[in-house]
N, C-alpha and C positions, 0 to 999 in steps of 0.2 A: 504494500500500500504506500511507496512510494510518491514522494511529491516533488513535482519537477523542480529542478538546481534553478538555483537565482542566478539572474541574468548579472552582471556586474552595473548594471545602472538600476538595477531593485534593491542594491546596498547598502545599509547605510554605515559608512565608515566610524561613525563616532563608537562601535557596538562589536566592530572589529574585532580581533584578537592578534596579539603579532605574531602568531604561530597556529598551525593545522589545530581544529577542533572536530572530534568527532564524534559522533552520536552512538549512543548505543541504544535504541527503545528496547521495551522489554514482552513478554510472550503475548502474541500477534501483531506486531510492530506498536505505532505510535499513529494514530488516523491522522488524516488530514489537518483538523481542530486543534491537536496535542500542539503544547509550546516547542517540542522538539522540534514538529514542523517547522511552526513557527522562523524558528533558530535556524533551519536548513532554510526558509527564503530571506528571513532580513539578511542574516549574517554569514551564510554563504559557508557553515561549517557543515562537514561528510557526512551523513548515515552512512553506517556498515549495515547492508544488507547481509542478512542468512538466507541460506537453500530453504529453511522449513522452519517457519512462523509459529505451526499448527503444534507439530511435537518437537518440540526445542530438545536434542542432544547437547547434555553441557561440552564435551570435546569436542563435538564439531564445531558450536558456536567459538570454543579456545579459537582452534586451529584460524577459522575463518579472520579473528580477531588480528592473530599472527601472522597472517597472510598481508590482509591489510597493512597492518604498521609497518612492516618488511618491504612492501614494495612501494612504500612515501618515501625517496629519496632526501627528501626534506628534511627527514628526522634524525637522520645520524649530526645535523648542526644544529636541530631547532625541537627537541620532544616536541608531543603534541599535546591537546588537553583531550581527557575524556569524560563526556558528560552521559552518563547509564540514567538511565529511568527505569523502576520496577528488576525484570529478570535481569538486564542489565548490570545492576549493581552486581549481582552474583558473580555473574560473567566476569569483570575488573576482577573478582579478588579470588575465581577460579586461574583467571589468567596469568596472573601476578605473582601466583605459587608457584607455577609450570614453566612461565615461559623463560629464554636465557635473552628477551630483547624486552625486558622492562623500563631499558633507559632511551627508550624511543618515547617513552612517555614521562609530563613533566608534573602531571597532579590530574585528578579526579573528580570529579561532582557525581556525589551519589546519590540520587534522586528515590527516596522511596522503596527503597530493598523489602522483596517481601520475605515475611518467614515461612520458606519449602518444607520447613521442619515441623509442620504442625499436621494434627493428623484429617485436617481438613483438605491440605492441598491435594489439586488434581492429579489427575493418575499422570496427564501429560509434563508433569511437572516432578515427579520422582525419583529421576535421574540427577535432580541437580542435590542432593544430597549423599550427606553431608552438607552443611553447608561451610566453605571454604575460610578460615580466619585467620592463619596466619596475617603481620602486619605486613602492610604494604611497602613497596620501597619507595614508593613519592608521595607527598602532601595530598590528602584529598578531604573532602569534606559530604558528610552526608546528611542529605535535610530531608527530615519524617513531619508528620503529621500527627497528632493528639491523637487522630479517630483515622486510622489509615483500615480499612476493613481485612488486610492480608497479611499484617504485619503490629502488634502490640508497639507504642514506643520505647517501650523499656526492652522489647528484643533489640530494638533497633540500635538504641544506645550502645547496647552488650556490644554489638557486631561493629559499632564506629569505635569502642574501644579496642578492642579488640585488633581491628587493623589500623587502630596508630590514626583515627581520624577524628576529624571535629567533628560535636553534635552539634546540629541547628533544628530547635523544637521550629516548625512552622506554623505550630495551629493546628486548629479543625477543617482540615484542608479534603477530606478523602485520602484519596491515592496518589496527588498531586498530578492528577492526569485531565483529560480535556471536561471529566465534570466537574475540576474542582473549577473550573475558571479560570484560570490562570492568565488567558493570553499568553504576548510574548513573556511574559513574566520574568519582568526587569528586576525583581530581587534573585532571580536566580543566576541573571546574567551578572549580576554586582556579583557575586560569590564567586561567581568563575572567575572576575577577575581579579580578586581579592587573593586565589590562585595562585596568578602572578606576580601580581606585585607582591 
């Protein structure tokens, strides 16, 4: 469910980043609505597409990840940022144990991680457990919601300590996905570049 790339006069440079930013939605992508979209037309940052939306394999989604960051040339001078929503987040910190090219990337926004460890999740989703904690090896930051329906905040917290990240409570937000409202939701772009600087 892809949304067509921003033209370079759809851009607006104040929103920029000075380095590759790339998207990770999480299981069924991120619809049209989601801020990630959003973020793929203002600002001109990647979605990594997977083969299969429907039944997420966590190593395949690695590999694809790997795949990715390996063939941005870009990155051996400049990491990139990565911004996960939902199953997303998983995927960062499954990726992050496994892979030997973590310094292609320079920090994280973890949007929303849900807990796979609970005995409600889907069967499509049982593969990703365990769920992955070692700390990560770049800055990232991950921002939950009071009332997230997939994930308690005090898992949530567990799992930003755990990999060495900031908590940021955001509210009563949902899942921070296109029903919380969000828009492009410029608090989350501030965080990413807070990242940064």
């Amino acid at each position: 469910m892809s949304t067509h790339p921003a033209s370079p006069n759809d851009l607006d440079p104040s929103t920029a980043m000075d380095r590759p930013v790339y998207l990770l939605p999480g299981w069924l992508n991120s619809d049209p609505a989601h801020w990630q979209s959003e973020w793929e037309r203002r600002h001109g940052d990647h979605r990594v597409e997977q083969n299969d939306w429907e039944w997420p394999r966590r190593g395949d989604w690695m590999a694809r990840l790997d795949d990715v960051l390996q063939q941005d040339t870009r990155l051996a001078r400049q990491p990139a940022l990565l911004v996960a929503h939902s199953l997303g987040c998983q995927l960062v910190a499954a990726w992050a144990d496994h892979s030997a090219h973590t310094r292609r990337v320079a920090g994280a926004l973890l949007v929303a991680p849900p807990d796979t460890e609970r005995d409600d999740t889907p069967p499509q989703l049982h593969n990703w457990r365990p769920i992955r904690r070692p700390r990560l090896p770049f800055p990232a930051i991950v921002v939950a919601s009071s009332d997230d329906p997939f994930c308690r905040a005090e898992r949530a917290a567990g799992m930003a300590a755990d990999w060495g990240a900031e908590f940021v409570l955001a509210g009563p937000l949902g899942h921070l996905n296109t029903a919380s409202g969000l828009g492009a939701w410029p608090e989350g772009r501030a965080m990413l570049r807070r990242l940064v600087d």
